[in-house]
C-alpha positions as CSV (number, residue, x, y, z in Angstrom):
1,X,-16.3,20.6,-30.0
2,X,-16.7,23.0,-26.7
3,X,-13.7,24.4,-25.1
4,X,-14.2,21.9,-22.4
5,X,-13.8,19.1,-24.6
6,X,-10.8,20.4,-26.5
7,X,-9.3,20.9,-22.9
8,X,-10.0,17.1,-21.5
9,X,-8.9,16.1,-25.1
10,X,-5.4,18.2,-24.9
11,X,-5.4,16.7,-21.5
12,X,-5.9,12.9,-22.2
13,X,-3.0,13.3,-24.9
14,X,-0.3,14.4,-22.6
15,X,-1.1,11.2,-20.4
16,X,-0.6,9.2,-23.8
17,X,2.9,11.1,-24.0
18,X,3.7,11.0,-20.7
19,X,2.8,6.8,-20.0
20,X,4.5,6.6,-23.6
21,X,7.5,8.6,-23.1
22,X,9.4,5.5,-20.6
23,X,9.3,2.4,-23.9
24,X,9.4,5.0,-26.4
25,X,12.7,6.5,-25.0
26,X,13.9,2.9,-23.9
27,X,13.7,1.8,-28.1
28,X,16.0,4.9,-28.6
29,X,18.2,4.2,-25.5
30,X,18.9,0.4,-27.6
31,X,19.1,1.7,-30.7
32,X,22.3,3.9,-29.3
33,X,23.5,1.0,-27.7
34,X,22.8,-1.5,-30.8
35,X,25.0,1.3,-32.6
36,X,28.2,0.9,-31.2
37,X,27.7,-2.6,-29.2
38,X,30.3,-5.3,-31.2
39,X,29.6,-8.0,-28.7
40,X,27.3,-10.8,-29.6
41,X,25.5,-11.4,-26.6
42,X,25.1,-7.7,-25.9
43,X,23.7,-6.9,-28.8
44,X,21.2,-9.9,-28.5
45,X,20.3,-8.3,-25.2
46,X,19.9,-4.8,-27.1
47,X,17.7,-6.4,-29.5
48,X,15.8,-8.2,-26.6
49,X,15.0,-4.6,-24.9
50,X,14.6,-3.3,-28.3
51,X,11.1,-6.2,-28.7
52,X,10.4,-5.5,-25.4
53,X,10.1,-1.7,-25.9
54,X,8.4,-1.7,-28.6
55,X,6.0,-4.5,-27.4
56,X,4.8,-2.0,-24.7
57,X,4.3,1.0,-26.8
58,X,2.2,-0.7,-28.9
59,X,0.3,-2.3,-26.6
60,X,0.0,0.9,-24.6
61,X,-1.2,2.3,-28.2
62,X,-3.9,-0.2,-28.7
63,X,-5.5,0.3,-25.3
64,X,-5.4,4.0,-25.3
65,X,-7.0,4.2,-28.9
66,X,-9.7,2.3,-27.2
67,X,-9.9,4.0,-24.0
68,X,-9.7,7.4,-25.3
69,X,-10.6,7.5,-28.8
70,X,-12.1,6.0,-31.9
71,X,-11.2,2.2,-32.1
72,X,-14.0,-0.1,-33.7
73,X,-14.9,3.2,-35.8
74,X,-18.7,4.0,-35.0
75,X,-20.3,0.9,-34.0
76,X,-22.1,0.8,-31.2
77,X,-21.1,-2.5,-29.7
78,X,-18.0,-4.1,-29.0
79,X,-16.7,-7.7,-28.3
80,X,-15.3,-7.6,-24.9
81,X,-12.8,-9.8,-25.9
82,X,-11.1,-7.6,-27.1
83,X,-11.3,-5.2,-24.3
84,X,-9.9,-8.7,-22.6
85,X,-6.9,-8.7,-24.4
86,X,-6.1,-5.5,-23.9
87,X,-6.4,-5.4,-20.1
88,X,-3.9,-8.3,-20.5
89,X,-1.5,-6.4,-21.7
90,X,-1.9,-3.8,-18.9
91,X,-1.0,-6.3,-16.6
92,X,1.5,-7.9,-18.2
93,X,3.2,-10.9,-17.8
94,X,5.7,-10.6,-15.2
95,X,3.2,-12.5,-12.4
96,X,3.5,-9.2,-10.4
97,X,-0.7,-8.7,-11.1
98,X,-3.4,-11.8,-11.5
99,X,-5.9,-10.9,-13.5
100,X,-9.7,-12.4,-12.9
101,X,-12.3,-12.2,-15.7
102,X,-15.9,-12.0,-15.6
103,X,-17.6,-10.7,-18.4
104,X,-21.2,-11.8,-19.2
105,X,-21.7,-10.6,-22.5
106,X,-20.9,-11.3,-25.7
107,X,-20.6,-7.6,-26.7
108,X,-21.1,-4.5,-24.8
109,X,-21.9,-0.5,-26.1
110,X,-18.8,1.1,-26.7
111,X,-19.4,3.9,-23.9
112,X,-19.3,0.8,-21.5
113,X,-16.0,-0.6,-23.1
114,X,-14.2,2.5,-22.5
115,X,-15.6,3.0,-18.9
116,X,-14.3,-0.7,-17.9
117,X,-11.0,-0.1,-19.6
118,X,-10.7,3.7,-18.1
119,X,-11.4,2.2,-14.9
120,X,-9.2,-1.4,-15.5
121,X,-5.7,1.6,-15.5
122,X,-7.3,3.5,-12.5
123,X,-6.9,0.0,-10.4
124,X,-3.9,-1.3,-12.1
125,X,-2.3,1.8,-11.6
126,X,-2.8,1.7,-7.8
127,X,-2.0,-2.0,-7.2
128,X,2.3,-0.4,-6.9
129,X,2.8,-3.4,-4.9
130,X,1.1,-6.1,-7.5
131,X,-1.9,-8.2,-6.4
132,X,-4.9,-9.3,-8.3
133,X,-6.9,-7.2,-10.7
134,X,-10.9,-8.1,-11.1
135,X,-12.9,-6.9,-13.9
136,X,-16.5,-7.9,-14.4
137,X,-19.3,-6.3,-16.6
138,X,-23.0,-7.8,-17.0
139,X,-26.7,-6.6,-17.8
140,X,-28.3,-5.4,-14.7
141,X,-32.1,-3.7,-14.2
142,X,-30.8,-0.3,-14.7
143,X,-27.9,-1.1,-17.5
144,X,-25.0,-2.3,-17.8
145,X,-22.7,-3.0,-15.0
146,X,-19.1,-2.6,-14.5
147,X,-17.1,-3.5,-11.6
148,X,-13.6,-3.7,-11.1
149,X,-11.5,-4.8,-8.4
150,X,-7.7,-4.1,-7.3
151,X,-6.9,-5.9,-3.9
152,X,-3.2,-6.0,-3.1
153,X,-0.2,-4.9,0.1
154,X,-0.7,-1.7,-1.0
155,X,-3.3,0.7,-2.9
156,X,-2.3,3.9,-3.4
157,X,-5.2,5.9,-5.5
158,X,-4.2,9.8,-6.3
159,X,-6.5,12.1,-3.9
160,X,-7.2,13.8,-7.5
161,X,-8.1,11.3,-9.0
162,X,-10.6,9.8,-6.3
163,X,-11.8,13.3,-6.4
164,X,-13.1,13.1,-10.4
165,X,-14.1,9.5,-9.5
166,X,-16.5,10.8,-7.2
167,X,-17.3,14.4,-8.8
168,X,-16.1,16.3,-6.3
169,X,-13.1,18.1,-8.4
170,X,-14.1,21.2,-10.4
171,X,-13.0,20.9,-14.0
172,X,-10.7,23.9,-14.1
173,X,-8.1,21.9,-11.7
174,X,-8.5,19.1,-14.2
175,X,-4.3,18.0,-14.5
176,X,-3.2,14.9,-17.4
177,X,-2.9,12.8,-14.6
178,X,-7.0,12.9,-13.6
179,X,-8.6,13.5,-17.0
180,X,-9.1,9.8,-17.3
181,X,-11.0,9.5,-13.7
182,X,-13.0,12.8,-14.6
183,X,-13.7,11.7,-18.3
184,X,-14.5,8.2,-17.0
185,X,-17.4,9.8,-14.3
186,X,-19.1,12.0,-17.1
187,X,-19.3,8.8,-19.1
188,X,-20.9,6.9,-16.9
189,X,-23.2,9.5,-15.5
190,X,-25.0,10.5,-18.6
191,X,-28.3,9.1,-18.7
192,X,-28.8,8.4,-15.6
193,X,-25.8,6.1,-14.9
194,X,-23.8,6.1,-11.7
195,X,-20.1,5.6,-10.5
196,X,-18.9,4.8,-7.3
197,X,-15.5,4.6,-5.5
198,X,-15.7,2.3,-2.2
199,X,-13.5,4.3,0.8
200,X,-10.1,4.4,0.9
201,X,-8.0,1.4,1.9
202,X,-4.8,0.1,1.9
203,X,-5.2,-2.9,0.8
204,X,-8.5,-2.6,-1.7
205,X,-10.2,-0.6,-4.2
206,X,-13.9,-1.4,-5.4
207,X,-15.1,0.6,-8.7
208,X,-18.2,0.2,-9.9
209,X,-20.6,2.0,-13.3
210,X,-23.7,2.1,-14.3
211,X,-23.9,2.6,-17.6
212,X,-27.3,4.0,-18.6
């Protein structure tokens, strides 16, 4: 591996640490409770942020193995169903985020999988008001296509991170917080692929791949 992939690598860990560290550090903040709790229905509300915690680690778990590393081992395609499921989890079930589905095939390359789900936490991440995430993928003339949508009150996309969207941030000022915009570009550019970021708005955010 180059130095420049051991760097985006060492990079898209800390995210995993840092989006992992709030459940992770919830699970021990019950546990300490649990310990010296004696009241029923306390404790059964320990034990309820205790599933709850651990729930979203491993959730969060599932989708980064599949965003950023090996899940599926080497097979080319994937079901998008299960790319489905885990954009689910993203959004949760609070009703805070709707989530629309349109997903043509019945499995897509791998390289496209982790494009759509890179670019799935981009949106949801900047919908900090809620709203309605839109993810779509289909076979188009030049490959495959990926679009996703975040339309809420308020977007609020990082200036870094629109910057590796659109290739425009040199990959020395690469940070934790942008590796998965920059590694998400490269991705879709080999080939002859594409990715585009539609201009900044408060209220929408329109990505789109071409996955060569």
């Amino acid at each position: 591996m180059s130095e420049s992939g051991v760097d985006l690598a060492a990079l898209l860990c800390s995210k995993l640490c840092h989006d992992l560290l709030s459940p992770v550090g919830a699970i021990n903040n019950g546990l300490e409770l649990l310990e010296d709790e004696t009241d029923p229905e306390m404790r059964d509300r320990c034990l309820d942020l205790l599933a709850d915690s651990a729930r979203a680690s491993a959730d969060k778990l599932k989708y980064f193995r599949l965003a950023f590393g090996a899940a599926g081992g080497f097979a080319d395609e994937v079901d998008p169903a299960e790319a489905k499921q885990l954009v689910e989890s993203l959004v949760g079930d609070q009703g805070k985020i709707t989530l629309g589905w349109a997903v043509q095939s019945e499995t897509l390359p791998k390289k496209a999988i982790k494009i759509l789900l890179n670019l799935a936490l981009i949106a949801r991440e900047a919908l900090v008001r809620g709203g309605k995430l839109d993810v779509g993928a289909e076979q188009g003339d030049s490959g495959i296509e990926v679009v996703v949508r975040a339309e809420g009150p308020k977007i609020a996309l990082d200036d870094g991170i629109r910057a590796a969207l659109e290739g425009t941030l040199p990959q020395s000022e690469l940070t934790a917080r942008t590796a998965a915009a920059w590694m998400s570009r490269e991705l879709s550019c080999e080939n002859g692929g594409d990715l585009r970021v539609s201009p900044s708005s408060d209220t929408e955010l329109l990505l789109g791949a071409i996955v060569a």
